[in-house]
Structures are given as C-alpha cells and as structure tokens.
C-alpha positions as a printed Julia matrix, in Angstrom:
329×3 Matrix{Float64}:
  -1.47  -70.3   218.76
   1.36  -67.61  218.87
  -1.37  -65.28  219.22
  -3.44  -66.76  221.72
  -0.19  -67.21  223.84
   0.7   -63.51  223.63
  -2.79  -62.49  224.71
  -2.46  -65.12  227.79
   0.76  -63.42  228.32
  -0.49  -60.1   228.52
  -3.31  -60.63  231.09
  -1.88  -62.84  233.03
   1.58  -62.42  232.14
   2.66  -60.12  235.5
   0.44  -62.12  238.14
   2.02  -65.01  237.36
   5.6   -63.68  237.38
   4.75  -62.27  240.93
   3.58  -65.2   241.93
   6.87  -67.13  240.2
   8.99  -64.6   242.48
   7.11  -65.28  245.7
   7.67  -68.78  245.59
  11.64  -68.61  244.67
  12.11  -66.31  247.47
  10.15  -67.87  249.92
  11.94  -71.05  249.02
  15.09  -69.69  249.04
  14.51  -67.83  252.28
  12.04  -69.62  254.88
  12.09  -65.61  256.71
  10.86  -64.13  253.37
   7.47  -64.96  253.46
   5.89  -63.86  256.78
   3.51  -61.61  257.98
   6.83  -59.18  259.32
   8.33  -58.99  255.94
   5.77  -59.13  253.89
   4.68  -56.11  255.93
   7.85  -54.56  255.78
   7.18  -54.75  252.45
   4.33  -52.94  251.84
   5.69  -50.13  254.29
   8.7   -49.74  251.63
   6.64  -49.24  248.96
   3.98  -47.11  250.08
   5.58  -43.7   249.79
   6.55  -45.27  245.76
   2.45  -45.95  245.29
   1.14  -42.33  246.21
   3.67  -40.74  244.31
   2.63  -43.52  241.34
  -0.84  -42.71  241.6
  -0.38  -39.46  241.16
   1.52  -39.99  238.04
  -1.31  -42.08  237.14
  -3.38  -39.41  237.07
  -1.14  -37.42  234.68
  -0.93  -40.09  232.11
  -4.59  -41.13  232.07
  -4.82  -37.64  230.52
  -2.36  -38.08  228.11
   0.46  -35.94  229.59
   3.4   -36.56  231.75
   4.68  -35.58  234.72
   8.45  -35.59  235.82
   8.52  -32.98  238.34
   6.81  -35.53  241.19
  10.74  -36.55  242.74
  11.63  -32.94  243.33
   8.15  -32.0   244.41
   8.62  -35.3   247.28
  11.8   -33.37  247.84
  10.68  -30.12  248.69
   7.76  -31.35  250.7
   9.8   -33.48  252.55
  11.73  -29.91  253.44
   8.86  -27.75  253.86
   7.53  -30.51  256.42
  10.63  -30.63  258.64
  11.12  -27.26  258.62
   7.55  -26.1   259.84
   7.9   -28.58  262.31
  11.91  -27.93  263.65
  12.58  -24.62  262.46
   9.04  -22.85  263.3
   7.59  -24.97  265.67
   3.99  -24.86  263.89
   1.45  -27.3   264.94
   0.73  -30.58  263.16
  -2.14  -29.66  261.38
  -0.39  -26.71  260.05
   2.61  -29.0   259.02
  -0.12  -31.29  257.23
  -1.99  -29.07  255.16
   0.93  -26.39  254.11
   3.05  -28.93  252.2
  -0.26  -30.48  250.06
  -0.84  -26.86  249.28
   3.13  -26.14  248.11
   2.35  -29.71  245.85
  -1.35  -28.44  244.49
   1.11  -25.07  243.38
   3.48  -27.17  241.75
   0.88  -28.88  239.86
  -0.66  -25.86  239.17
   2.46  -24.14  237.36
   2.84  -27.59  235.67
  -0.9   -27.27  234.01
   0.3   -23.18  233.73
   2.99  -23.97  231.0
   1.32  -27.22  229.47
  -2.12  -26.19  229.23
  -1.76  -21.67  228.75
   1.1   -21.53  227.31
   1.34  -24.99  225.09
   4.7   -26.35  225.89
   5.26  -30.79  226.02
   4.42  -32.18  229.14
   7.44  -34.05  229.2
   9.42  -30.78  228.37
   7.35  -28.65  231.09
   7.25  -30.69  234.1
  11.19  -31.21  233.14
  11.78  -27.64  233.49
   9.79  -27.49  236.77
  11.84  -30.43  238.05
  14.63  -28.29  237.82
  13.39  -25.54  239.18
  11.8   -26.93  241.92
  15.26  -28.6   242.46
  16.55  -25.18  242.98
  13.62  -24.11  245.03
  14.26  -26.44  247.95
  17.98  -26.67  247.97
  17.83  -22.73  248.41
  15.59  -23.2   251.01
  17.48  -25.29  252.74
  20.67  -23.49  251.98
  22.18  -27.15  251.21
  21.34  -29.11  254.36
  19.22  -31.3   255.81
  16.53  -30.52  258.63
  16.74  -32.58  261.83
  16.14  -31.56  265.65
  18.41  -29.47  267.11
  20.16  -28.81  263.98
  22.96  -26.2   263.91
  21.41  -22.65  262.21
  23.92  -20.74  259.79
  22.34  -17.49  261.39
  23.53  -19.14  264.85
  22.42  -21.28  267.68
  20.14  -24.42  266.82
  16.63  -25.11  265.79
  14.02  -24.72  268.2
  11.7   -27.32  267.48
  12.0   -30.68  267.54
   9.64  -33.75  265.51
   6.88  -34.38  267.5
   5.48  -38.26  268.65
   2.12  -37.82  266.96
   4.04  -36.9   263.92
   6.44  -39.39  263.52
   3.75  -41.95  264.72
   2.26  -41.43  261.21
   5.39  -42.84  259.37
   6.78  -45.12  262.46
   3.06  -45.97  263.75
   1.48  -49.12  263.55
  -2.53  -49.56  263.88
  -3.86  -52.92  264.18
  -0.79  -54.68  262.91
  -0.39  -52.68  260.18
   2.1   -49.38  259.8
   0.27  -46.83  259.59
   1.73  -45.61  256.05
   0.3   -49.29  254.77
  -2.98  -47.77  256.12
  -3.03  -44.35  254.21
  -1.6   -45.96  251.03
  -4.31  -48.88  250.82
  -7.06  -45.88  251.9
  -5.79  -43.77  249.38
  -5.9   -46.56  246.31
  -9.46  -47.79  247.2
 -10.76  -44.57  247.22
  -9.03  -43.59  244.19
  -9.94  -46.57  242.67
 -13.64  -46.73  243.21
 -13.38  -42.72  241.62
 -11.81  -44.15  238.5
 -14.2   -46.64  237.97
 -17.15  -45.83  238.95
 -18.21  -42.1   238.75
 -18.58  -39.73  236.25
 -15.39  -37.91  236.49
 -13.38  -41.11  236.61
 -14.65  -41.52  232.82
 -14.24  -37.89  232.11
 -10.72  -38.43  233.06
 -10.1   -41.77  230.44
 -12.45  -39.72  227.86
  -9.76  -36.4   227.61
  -6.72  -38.98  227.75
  -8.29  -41.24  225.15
  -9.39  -38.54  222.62
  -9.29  -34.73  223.72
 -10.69  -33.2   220.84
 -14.09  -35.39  221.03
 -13.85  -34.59  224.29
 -14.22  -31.15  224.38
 -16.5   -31.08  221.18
 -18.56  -33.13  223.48
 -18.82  -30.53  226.44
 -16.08  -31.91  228.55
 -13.86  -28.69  229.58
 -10.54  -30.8   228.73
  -8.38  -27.56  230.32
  -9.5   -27.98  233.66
  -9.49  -31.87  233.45
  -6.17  -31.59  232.75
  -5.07  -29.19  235.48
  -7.23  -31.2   238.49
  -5.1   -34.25  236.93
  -1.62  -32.15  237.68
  -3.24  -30.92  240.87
  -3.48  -34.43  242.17
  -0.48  -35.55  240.77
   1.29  -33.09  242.78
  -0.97  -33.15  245.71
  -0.14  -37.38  245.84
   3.5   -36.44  245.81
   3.69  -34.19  248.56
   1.18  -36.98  250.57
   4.79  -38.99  249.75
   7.1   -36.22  250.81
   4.79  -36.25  254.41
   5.41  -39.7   254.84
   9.19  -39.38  253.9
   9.46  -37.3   256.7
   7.88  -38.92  259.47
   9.16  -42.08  258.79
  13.15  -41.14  258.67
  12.71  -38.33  261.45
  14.79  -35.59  259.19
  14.04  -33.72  256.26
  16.49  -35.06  253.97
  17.37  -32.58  250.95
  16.85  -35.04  248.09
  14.48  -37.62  249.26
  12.61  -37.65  245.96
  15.11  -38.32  243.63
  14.97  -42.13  243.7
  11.38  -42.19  243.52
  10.62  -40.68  240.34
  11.75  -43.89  238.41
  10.58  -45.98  240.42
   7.09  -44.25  240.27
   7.55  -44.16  237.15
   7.97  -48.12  236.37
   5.48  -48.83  239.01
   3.09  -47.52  236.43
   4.39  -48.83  233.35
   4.43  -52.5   235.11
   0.65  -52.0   235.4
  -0.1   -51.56  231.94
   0.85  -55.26  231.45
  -1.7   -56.03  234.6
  -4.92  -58.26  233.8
  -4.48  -57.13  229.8
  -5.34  -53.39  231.2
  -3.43  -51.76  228.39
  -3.58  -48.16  230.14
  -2.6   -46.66  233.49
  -4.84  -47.57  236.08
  -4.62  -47.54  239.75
  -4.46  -51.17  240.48
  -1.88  -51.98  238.24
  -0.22  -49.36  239.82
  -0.22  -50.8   243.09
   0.55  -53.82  241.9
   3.75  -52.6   239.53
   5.08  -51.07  242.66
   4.19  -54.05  244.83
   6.04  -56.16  242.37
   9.36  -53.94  242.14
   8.78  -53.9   246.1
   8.59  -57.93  246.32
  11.99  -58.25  243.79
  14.11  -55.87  245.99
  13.55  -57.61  249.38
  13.88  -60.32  247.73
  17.19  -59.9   246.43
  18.31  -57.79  249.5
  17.87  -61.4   251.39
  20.28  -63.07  248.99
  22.75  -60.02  249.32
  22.61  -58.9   245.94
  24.77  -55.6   245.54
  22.67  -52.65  245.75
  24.05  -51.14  242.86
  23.14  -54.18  240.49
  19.02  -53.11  241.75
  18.67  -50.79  238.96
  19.81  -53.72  236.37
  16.86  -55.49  237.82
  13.97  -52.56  238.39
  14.66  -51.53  234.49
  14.73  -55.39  232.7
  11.08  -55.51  235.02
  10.08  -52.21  233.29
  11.64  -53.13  230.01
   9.43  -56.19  230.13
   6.37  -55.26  231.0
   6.78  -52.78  228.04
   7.57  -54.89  225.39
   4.68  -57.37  226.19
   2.25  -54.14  226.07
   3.45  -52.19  223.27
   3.77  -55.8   221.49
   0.25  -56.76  222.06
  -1.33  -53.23  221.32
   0.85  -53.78  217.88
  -0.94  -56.63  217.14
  -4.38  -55.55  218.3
  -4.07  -52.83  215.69
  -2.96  -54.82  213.22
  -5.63  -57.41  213.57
C-alpha cells in the first residue's frame, strides 16, 4: 500500500497540489482567478520558461548549465544598447543578441566537451565571466533612452513601439510574450517527442558511451544542447528588455534559480522522472501560480524564497525517493 501510494504520489503528486493551490487562492481571493490574472500570470513566467527550456536541454544530456542568468543579463544589455546607444534596426537588435547567446553556449561546450572540465564547474566559470563581460560593457549602468553618456551628452536612440510591443503587446487577448513562450514549448515539445533527434538527445543523456558506440556523434549533441540552452536564454534576455523598457544590468540573476526549480518541479510531473519540456512549463507555471498567490495575501517578498525552495525541495524528495525504490525493486 505504502508503495502504491508513493507511485500515486509521484504521477499525480504535482497536478494535484496545483490544483490544491488554485482553489485556496481563488477562495481566498474572488480577483485571483480570472482571465486578467491568470494572464498576468503566465506573462510573469514566460521569460522563467524559455530560460527553463533551455536548461532543459542541458540536462537531458546529462550536463548542466549555470551560466543561463548572466547570459539573460548580457542580452538584456546588448539589446538596449543596439537599440539606444546605436540606433540599429529591429531586426538587427533581434538576431545579434541570439548570436552573443549561441557564443556563450558555444564556449560552454568549448571547456566541457575539448577540454573535459564538469559542467557544473565550466558553465560556473563562464557565469562569472560573462558577469564581467556585461558589467564592463556597460561600465556599471543601466541602458534607458536618453541616458546620460560618460563620454558626454546622451544616447541617441530611443526604444522603439514595435519593440516594446513584443514584451508590452497583446495579440488576441493574450501578451504577446504568452504567445512566443507557448510557440516556443509546442514546438519544442513536438521535437522532443517525436523526431529523431529528440531521441538522440534522451539516448546521449541516458547512456553516452552506447551512444556513441552506436554512431551517435555525442560531441556535437552535446554542443547543439548548450547552443540552445544559450540561444533560449538570450530569447529571455529579448523579452526582459522589451517588457521593462531599459536594459537593466543584472536582469538575469533571479532567474537562474528559478529556471532552475522550474525544471526540477517537472521531474515530479505525470511520474516523468527526467527533464522534459512540459514539466517544465508546468514547474514554472506552478512557482508562477504560488507567488501571485501569496503576493494577494501580502506575504513579505523576502519570505518568497522560503516558499520557491520547500516547492523545489519537494518535488525532489518525491523523485529521488521513488527512483530509490524503483531501483531497489
């Protein structure tokens, strides 16, 4: 019976504590549950899914990667600065900061995969260094129109409407980040699960040795994986930008844990076991969910950490329980 309980628990075990939260809040507060906050809600925790998926994609491979907050960061600079400081048009402020996050992934996959090093202890050096890279580039500040430059006089440029539209924008009820992030998890979603390289992906995370003894070239499986990882993140750092206006210097920083939990929540969902991409939305739709939630009942902000980690603490120990038991039995 204990058994049974525990597997009941672990497949079901976060759907019905999301559903156990919905109804206390919406109890509690007759405001929380309709169609503006629950959209609200899914705005505030779209920029948290992309940078979760692409941490997804790191650990589905069997690697880690910490460097996605400071690579939100410096996207998020690189973005506002094409845009106030240079004036470039939007497509040009689009493409060149998913091309600064494919580099970062790149020198991730560089010291993991050439030259051997933990993932965990490589992408924690990069975070570091990419720390370093924007706050040089910023020389400390913040980007924002008309912003005072130390070499004199004030920015030219100034955030355009189609830009901010795509973090401020709504489309058919929706804001327009909700858009992108749902887009974004259905297609990566149906890649996952149902093509080839979705399984190639599971296969070099679940056994890279077979792997590669099978044909699979587990190097460059591993680098597309840190590619997209950072690619996702600076797809976060975009929004970031065009939905505060300003290129703010350290926008990242509370992401990465929250990414982070997002994905460790969906282990726990439907008895999955492993990262996968709906969990993922889901793990970050449930943190999401919990901290309107308590922002209604004016929780302290500072006690929102207590909660985000005793979610993430939970949803581990009913995972790492069950796949105890599984390999026991």
């Amino acid at each position: 019976m204990k058994g049974k309980i525990l597997d009941l628990l672990f497949k079901y075990g976060a759907i019905v504590l999301m559903a156990a939260i919905l109804l206390f809040f919406s109890l509690y507060n007759p405001f929380f549950f309709t169609y503006g906050n629950l959209s609200d809600i899914l705005r505030s925790i779209s920029i948290v899914t992309l940078v979760a998926i692409g941490v997804t994609f790191t650990l589905v491979v069997d690697g880690f990667d910490l460097s996605v907050g400071s690579t939100v960061s410096l996207s998020t600079v690189v973005t506002a600065s094409l845009m106030v400081w240079y004036e470039a048009p939007l497509w040009i402020v689009l493409f060149v900061p998913l091309l600064v996050g494919a580099g970062v992934g790149l020198f991730n996959s560089l010291l993991i995969v050439k030259f051997g090093i933990p993932d965990l202890l490589a992408t924690l050096g990069a975070m570091y260094i990419i720390s370093g890279v924007h706050r040089t580039y910023t020389e400390g500040y913040s980007i924002y129109n008309n912003m005072p430059m130390t070499t004199g006089g004030t920015a030219p440029g100034e955030f355009s409407e189609a830009f901010l539209w795509i973090g401020q924008g709504k489309w058919l009820g929706l804001p327009v980040p909700v858009w992108i992030m749902l887009v974004l998890v259905g297609i990566v979603y149906v890649i996952m699960h149902f093509t080839r390289w979705g399984r190639i992906l599971y296969m070099t995370g679940g056994n890279g040795e077979a792997s590669r003894l099978s044909g699979v070239r587990v190097t460059r499986v591993k680098l597309i994986a840190y590619v997209l990882s950072g690619v996702f993140a600076s797809i976060g750092g975009i929004l970031f930008t065009a939905r505060v206006g300003s290129g703010q210097m350290d926008a990242g920083a509370p992401l990465l844990m929250e990414a982070v939990a997002a994905v460790f929540v969906g282990f726990s969902v439907l008895g999955a076991g492993k990262p996968n991409i709906l969990g993922t939305f889901f793990g970050a739709a449930l943190i999401g969910v919990l901290l309107n939630g308590l922002t209604m009942m004016n929780l302290p902000y500072y006690a929102f950490e207590i909660i985000k980690g005793s979610v993430l603490v939970l949803a581990l120990a009913v995972t790492y329980v069950h796949a105890k038991k599984v390999r026991g039995g």
